[in-house]
C-alpha positions as CSV (number, residue, x, y, z in Angstrom):
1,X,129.4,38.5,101.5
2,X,126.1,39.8,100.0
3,X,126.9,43.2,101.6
4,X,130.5,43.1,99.9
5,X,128.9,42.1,96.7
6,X,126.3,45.0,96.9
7,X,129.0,47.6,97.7
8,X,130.6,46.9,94.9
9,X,128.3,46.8,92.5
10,X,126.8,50.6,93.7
11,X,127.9,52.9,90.9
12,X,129.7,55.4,92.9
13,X,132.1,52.7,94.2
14,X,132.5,51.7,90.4
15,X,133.5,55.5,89.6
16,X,135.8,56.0,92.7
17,X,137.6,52.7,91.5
18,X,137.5,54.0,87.9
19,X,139.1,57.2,89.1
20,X,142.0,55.6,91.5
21,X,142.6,54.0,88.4
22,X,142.6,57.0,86.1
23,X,145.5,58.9,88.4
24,X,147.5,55.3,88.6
25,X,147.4,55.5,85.0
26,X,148.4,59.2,84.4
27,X,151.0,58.8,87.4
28,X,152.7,55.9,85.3
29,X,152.4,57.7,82.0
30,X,153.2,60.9,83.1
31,X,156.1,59.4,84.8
32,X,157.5,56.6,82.0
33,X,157.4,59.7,79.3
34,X,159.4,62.3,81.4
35,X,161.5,59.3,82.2
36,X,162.3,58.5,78.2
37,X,161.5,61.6,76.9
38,X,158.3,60.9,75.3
39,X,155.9,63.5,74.0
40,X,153.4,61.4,73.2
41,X,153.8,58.9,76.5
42,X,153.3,62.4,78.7
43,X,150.2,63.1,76.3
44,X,148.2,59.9,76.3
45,X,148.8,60.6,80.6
46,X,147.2,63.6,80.1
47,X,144.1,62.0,78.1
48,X,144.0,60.2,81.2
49,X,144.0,63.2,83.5
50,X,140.8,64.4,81.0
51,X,139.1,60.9,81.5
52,X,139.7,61.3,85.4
53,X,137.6,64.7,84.9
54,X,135.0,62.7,82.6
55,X,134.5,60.3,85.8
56,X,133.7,63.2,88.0
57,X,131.1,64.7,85.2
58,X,129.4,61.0,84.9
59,X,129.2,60.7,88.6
60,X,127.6,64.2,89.3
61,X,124.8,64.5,86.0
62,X,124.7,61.0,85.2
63,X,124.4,58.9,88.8
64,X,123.6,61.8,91.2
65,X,121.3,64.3,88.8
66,X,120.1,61.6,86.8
67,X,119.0,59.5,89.3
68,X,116.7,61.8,91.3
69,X,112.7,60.7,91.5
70,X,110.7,62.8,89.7
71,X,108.8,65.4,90.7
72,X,106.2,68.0,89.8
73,X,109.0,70.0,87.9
74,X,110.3,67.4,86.3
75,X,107.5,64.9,85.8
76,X,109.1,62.1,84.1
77,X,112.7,62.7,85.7
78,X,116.4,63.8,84.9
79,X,117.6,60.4,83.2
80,X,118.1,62.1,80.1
81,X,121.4,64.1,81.7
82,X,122.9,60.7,81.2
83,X,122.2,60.5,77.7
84,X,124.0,64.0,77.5
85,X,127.1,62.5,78.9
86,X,127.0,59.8,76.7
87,X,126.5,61.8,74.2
88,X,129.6,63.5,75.0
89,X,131.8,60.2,75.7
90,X,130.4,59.4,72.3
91,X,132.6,62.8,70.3
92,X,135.4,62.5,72.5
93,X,135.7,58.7,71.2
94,X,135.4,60.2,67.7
95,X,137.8,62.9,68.0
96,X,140.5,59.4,70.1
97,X,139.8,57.5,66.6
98,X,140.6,60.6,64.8
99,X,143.8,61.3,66.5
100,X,144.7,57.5,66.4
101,X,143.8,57.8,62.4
102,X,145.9,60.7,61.5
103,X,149.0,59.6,63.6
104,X,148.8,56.0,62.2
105,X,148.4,57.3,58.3
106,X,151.2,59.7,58.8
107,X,153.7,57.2,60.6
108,X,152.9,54.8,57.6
109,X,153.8,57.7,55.2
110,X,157.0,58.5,56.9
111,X,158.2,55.3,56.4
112,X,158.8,55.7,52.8
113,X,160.9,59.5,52.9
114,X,160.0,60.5,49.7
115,X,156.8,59.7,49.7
116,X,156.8,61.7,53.2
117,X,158.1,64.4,51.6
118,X,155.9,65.0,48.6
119,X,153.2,65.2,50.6
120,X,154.2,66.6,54.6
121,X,154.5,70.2,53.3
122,X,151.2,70.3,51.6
123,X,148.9,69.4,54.8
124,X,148.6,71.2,57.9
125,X,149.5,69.0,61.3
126,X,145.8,68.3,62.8
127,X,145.7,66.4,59.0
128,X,149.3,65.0,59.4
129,X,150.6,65.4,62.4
130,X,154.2,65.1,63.1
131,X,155.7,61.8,63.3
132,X,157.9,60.6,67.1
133,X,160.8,58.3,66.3
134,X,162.6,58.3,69.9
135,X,165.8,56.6,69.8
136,X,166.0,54.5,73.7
137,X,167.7,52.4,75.6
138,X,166.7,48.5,76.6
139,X,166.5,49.9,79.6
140,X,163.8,52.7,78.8
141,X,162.4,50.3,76.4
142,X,161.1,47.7,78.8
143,X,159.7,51.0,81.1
144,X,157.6,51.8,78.4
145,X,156.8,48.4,77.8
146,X,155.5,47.7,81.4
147,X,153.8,51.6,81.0
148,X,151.6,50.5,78.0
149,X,151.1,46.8,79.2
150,X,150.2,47.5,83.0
151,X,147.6,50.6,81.0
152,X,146.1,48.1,79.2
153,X,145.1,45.7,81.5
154,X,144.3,48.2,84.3
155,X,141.9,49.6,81.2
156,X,140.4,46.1,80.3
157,X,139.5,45.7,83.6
158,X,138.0,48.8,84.7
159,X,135.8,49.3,81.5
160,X,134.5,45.4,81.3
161,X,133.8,46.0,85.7
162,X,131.9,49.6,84.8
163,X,129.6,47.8,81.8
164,X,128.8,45.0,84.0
165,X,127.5,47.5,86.8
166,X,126.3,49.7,84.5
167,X,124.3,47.2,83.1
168,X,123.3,45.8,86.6
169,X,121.9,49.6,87.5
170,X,120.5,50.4,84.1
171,X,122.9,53.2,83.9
172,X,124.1,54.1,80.3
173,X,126.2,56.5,80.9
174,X,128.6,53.9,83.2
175,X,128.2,51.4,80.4
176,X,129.3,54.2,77.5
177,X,132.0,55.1,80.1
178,X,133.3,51.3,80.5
179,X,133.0,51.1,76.8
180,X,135.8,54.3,76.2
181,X,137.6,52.5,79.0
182,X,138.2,49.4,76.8
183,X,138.5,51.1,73.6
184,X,141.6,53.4,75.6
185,X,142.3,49.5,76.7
186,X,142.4,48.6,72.8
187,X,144.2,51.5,71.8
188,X,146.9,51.3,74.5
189,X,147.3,47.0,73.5
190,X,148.0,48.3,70.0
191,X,150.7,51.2,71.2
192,X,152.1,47.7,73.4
193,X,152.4,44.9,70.4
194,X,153.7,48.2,68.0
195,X,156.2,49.4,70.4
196,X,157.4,46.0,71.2
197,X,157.4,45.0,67.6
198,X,159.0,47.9,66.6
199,X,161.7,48.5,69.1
200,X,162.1,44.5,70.0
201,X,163.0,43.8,66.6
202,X,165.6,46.7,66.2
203,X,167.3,45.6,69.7
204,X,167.1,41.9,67.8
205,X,167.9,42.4,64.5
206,X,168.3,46.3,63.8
207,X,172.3,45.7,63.4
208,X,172.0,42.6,60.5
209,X,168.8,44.4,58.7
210,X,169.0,48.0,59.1
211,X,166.9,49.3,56.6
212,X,164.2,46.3,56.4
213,X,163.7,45.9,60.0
214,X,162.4,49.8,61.0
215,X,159.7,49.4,57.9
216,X,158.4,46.5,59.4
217,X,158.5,47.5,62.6
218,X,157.2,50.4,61.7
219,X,153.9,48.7,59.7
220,X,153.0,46.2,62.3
221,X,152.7,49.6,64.7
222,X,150.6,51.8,62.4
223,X,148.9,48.9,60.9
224,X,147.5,47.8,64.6
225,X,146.4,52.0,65.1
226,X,144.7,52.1,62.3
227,X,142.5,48.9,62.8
228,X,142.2,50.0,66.5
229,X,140.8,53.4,65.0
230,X,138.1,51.3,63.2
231,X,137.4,49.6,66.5
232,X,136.9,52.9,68.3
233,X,135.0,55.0,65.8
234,X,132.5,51.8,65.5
235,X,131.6,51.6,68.9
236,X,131.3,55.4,69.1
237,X,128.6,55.0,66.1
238,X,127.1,52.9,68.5
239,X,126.8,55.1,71.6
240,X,126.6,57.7,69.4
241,X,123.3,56.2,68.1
242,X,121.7,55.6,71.6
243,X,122.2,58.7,72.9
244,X,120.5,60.8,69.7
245,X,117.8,57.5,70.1
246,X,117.4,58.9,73.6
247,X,117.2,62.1,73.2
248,X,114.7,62.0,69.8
249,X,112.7,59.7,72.3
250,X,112.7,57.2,69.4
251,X,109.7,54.6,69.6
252,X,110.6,50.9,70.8
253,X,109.3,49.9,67.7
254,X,105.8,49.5,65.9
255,X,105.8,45.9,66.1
256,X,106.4,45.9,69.7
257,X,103.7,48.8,70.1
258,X,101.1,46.8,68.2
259,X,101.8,43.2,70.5
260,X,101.6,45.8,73.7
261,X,98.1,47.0,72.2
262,X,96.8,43.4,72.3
263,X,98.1,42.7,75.6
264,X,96.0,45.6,76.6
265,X,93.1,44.9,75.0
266,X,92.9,41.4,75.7
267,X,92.3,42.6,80.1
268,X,89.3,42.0,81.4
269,X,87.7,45.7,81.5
270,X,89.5,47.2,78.9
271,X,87.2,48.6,76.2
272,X,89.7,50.2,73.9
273,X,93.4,51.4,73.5
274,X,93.4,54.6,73.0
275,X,96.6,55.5,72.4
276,X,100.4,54.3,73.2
277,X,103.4,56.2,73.5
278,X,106.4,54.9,73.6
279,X,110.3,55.7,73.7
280,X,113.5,54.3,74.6
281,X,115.5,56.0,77.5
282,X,118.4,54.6,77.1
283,X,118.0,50.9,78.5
284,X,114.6,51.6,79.7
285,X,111.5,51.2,77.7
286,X,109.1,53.8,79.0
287,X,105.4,53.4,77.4
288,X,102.4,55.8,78.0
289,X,99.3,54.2,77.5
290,X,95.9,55.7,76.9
291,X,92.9,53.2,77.7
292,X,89.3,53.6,77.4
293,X,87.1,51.7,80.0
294,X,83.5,52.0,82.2
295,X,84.3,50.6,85.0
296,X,84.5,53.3,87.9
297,X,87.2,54.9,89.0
298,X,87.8,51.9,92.0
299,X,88.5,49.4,89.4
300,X,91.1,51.6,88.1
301,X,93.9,50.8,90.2
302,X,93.4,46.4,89.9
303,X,93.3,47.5,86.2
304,X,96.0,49.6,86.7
305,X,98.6,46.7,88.5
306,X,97.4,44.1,85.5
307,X,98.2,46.0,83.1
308,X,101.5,47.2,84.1
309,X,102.6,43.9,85.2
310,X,101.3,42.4,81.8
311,X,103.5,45.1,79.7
312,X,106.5,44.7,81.8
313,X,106.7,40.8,81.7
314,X,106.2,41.0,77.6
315,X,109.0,44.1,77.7
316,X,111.6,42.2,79.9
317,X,112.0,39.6,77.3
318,X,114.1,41.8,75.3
319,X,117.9,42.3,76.1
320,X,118.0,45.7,75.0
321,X,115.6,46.9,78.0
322,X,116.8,46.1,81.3
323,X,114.0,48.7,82.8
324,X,111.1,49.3,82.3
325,X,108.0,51.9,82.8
326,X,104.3,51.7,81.7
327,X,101.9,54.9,82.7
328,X,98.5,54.5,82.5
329,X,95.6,57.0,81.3
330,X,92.2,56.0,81.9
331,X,89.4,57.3,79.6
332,X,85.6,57.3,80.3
333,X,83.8,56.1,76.8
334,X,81.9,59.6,75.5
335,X,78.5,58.0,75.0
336,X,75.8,59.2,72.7
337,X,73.3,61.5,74.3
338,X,70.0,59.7,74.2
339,X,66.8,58.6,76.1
340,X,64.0,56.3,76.6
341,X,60.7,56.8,78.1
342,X,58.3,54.0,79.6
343,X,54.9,54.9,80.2
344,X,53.7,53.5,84.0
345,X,51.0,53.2,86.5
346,X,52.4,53.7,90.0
347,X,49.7,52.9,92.8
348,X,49.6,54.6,96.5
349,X,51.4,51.1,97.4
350,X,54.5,51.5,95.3
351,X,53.5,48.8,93.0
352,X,54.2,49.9,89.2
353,X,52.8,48.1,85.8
354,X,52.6,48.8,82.1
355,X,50.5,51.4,81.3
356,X,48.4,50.6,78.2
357,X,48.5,54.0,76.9
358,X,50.1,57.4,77.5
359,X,47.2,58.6,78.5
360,X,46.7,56.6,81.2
361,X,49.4,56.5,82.7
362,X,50.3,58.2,85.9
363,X,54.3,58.2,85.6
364,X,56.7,58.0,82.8
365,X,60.4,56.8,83.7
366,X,62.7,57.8,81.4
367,X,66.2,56.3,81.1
368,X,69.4,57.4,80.1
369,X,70.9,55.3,77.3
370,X,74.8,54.2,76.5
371,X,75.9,53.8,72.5
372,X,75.4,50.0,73.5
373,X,72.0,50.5,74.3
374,X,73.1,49.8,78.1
375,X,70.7,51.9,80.5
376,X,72.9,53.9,82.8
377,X,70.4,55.6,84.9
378,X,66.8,56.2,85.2
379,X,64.5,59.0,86.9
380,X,59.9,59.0,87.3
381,X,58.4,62.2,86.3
382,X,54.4,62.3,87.2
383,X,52.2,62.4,84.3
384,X,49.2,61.9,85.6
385,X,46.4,63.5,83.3
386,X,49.0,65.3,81.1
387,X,47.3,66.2,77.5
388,X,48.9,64.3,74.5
389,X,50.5,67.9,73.7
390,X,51.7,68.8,76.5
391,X,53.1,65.5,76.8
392,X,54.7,65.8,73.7
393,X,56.8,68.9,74.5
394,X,58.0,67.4,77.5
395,X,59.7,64.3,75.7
396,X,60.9,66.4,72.9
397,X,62.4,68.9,75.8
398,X,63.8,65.8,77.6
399,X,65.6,64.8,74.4
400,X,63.7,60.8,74.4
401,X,63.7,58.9,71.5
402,X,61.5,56.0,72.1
403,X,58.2,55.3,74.0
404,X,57.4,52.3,75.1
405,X,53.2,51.8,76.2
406,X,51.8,48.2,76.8
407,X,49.3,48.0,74.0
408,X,49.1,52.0,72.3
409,X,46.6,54.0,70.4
410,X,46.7,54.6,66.7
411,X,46.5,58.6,67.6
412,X,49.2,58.3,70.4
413,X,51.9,56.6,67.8
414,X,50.7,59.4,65.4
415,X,51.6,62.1,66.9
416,X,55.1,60.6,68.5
417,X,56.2,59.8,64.9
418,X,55.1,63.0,63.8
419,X,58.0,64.5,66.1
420,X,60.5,61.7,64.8
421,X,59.7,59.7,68.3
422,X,59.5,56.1,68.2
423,X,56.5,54.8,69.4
424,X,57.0,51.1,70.8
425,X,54.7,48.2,72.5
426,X,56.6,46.8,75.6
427,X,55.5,43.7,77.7
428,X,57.9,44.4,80.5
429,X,59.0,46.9,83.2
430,X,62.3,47.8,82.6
431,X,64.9,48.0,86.0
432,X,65.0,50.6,87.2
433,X,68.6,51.9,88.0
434,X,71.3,49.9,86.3
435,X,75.1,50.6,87.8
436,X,77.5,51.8,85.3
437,X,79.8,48.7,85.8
438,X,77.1,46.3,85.4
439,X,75.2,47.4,82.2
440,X,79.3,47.4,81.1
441,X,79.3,43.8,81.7
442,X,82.5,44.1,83.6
């Protein structure tokens, strides 16, 4: 059952139902308009014929192209081929609700002859397009009626099943697809109730109201493709709108930035947020996120897991993104170059104490200093009988700062602060090598 269940929920089995359905429709159409006669029957089978190709397109860039991994030529993938086709969808239901407008605007004019003839001659056809009023039989009449009704429902079906999947695989270019389905659906349950209220009342009542019964007939019809139009065009304004979004890799939005930034910054680890970039790609929420941390590069993949996890859970509260994708950048902190010097007595033994001055000690250790005054790491140069000049030109060569002696001499602190070097009195022997991730306090 599970197996069933996933079978048909895999898009391609969704498109290869949506296209059976496509030629039953054209086959009916086609069939029904040759049948009575009908111009526009054979024409709305031939929009049905283009939707059939649309399938094929949708299958090939937007499920096959647009689902391949990424790769080094295409780092962040080919999803955006679906926004393309949804794009497309998107001006193809803008040109339906066009036609749908026109023809609707220009049956209701033709209902009133004079009117109709004032204005006909004065626009061309794609603005008023010529009006159909076939004369049929009850038989035909209830052919086109099962034609339009069997369309419709076949049409309701098929787009609700291919938003549903669509949804399921975070595929918007089967949900745009399902959503032209049911606008067809819409526009072909308009064409039903018109046809039936226009013809059903002249088979019921055409003989006792001749002239009244047509006009009514005939506004009920154009009435219902005119607020179907409305229906169409608004839901192409809405796919429409996601494709471009896609496409303009539009942000998520700065609220939603700001709460992932604080989510960020709240791990364990984390020093700063650099930076976030994010964009919607169609029902996916992709965001690229620039961190700052000192911890080595082994704690960047446990960082790495937390923090996607952490931005996907706060992301998959939102309808609107059914998938989502988090990248991570890890930045070392660019710390200020600086150093400290400890003067030292190092015996034969190893043992090491404070030396009172700089002159006698035998070693300084010098350490290499964070912006956080953190000591990162630490190195022992021999000193032993060094002059107070020389000595001097070594720390200003070594770039040090400070000096730290266990008591000091008044000439000693002299001629460091003539040089702009701090001369300090220390009590203790500082470690001496601090890791990275410690003196981080991580």
């Amino acid at each position: 059952m599970k197996n069933w269940r996933k079978h048909l929920l895999s898009p391609y089995v969704v498109m290869s139902i949506a296209a059976i359905a496509y030629i039953i429709k054209f086959c009916l159409k086609y069939g029904v308009g040759q049948w009575v006669n009908s111009p526009a029957l054979i024409a709305d089978g031939y929009h049905n014929f283009a939707d059939l190709i649309e399938v094929g397109l949708v299958m090939f860039f937007g499920i096959y192209l647009g689902n391949k991994p990424r790769s080094a030529e295409y780092p962040m993938g080919r999803k955006r081929l679906e926004s393309i086709i949804v794009l497309g969808i998107g001006i193809a239901l803008v040109v339906l609700a066009y036609d749908t407008t026109t023809k609707s605007l220009s049956g209701l004019i033709s209902l009133w002859p004079n009117l109709d003839e004032s204005i006909r001659p004065h626009l061309p056809s794609f603005i008023f397009p010529p009006v159909e009023n076939p004369i049929i039989s009850e038989s035909a009449f209830i052919g086109v009626l099962c034609a339009a009704g069997i369309s419709a429902i076949i049409s309701m079906i098929i787009g609700r099943y291919e938003i549903v999947c669509g949804k399921k695989a975070g595929m918007v270019s089967l949900i745009a697809d399902g959503q032209e389905t049911i606008s067809d659906g819409k526009i072909e349950i308009a064409a039903f109730i018109g046809f039936l209220s226009k013809f059903g009342l002249i088979f019921l009542f055409g003989s006792t109201f001749p002239i009244a019964i047509p006009i009514i007939g005939g506004i009920i019809e154009y009435a219902l493709g005119l607020f179907v139009a409305y229906l169409v065009i608004k839901t192409a304004w809405e796919i429409l709108g996601n494709a471009f979004h896609v496409l303009l890799a539009k942000s998520i939005g700065t609220n939603k930035v700001e709460t992932i930034r604080a989510i960020v910054k709240k791990i364990p680890g984390i020093r700063a947020v650099t930076d976030i970039t994010s964009f919607s790609d169609g029902h996916t929420a992709t965001c690229l996120i620039s961190v700052e941390t000192a911890a080595s590069s082994k704690a960047h993949r446990p960082l790495w897991r937390t923090i996607k996890k952490q931005v996907k859970e706060y992301l998959s509260q939102f309808e609107e993104f059914m998938g989502q994708t988090v990248h991570v950048y890890f930045q070392q902190p660019e710390y200020p170059f600086m150093r400290e010097a400890q003067a030292l007595i190092l015996d034969n033994d190893g043992r090491e104490m404070n030396s009172p001055t700089i002159e006698s000690a035998t070693h300084m250790r010098i350490y290499d200093m964070d912006g956080e005054h953190h000591r990162l790491r630490a190195v022992d140069i021999k000193i032993k009988n060094l002059p107070l000049s020389e000595f001097i030109d070594l720390i200003q060569y070594k770039s040090i700062k400070s000096v730290f002696v266990f008591t000091g001499s008044d000439e000693e602190r002299r001629s460091c602060e003539h040089v702009g070097i701090h001369y300090e009195l220390n009590t203790l022997i500082r470690p001496y090598i601090h890791s990275r991730l410690n003196s981080a306090h991580l």
